[in-house]
C-alpha positions as CSV (number, residue, x, y, z in Angstrom):
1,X,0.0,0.0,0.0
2,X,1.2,3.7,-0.8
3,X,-0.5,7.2,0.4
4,X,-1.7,9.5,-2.3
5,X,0.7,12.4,-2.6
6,X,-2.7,14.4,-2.9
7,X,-6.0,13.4,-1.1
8,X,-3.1,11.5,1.3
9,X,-5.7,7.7,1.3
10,X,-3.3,4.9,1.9
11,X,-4.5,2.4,-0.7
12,X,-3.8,-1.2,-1.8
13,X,-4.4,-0.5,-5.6
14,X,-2.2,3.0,-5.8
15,X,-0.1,3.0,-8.7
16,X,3.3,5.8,-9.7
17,X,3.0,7.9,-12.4
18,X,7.2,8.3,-13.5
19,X,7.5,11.7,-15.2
20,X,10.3,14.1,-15.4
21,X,12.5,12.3,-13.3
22,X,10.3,12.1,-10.2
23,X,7.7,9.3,-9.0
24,X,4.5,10.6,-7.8
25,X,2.1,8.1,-6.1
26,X,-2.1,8.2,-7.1
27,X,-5.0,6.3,-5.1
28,X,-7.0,7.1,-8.5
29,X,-6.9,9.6,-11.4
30,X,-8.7,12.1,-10.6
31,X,-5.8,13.0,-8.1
32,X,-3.1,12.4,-10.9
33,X,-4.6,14.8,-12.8
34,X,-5.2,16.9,-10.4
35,X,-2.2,17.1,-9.7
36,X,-0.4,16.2,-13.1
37,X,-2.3,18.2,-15.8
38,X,-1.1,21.3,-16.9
39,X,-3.4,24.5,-16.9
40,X,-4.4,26.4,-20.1
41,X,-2.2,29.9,-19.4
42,X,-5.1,31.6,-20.8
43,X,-8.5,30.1,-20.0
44,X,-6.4,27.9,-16.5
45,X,-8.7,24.8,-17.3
46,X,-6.4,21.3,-16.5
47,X,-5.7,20.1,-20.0
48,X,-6.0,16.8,-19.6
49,X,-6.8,16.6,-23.6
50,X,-4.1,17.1,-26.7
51,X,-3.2,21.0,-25.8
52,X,-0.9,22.7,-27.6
53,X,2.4,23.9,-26.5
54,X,4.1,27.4,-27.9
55,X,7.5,28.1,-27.2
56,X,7.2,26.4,-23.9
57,X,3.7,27.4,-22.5
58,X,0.8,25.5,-22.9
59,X,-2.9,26.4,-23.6
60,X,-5.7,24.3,-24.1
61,X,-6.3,25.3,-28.0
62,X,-5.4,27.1,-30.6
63,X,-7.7,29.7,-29.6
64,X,-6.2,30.7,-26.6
65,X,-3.0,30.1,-27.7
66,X,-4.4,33.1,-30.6
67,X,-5.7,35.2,-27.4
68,X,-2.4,35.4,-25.5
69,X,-0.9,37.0,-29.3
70,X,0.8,33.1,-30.4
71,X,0.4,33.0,-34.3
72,X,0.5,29.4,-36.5
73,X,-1.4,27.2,-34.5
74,X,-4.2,25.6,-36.1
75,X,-6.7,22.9,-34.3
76,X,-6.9,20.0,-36.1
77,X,-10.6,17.8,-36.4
């Protein structure tokens, strides 16, 4: 059993998400994305989609990419 690094439930069936060098422990994935997901830098929803990055910042389309002045991105169907 391992704690949840964010609701902090000990739980038989956690599992580690291994990103960026570090090992973060989940009871379920809500709290990895809670905790994981980036936020839009326009809109701050959790992108727990596609997204797009820009020159290192991430948004959750194209269109707020276009609202904080980024040019080129296009959201594909």
């Amino acid at each position: 059993m391992a704690r949840c690094e964010v609701c902090g439930n000990d739980y038989g069936m956690s599992f580690e998400v291994h990103a960026q060098g570090a090992v973060h422990v989940f009871d379920c994935f809500a709290c990895a994305i809670h905790r994981m997901a980036p936020l839009c830098e326009h809109c701050r929803v959790q992108i727990i989609g596609q997204g797009v990055e820009v020159d290192g910042h991430w948004y959750c389309g194209a269109h707020c990419s276009r609202a904080e002045g980024k040019v080129g991105i296009i959201d594909k169907v």
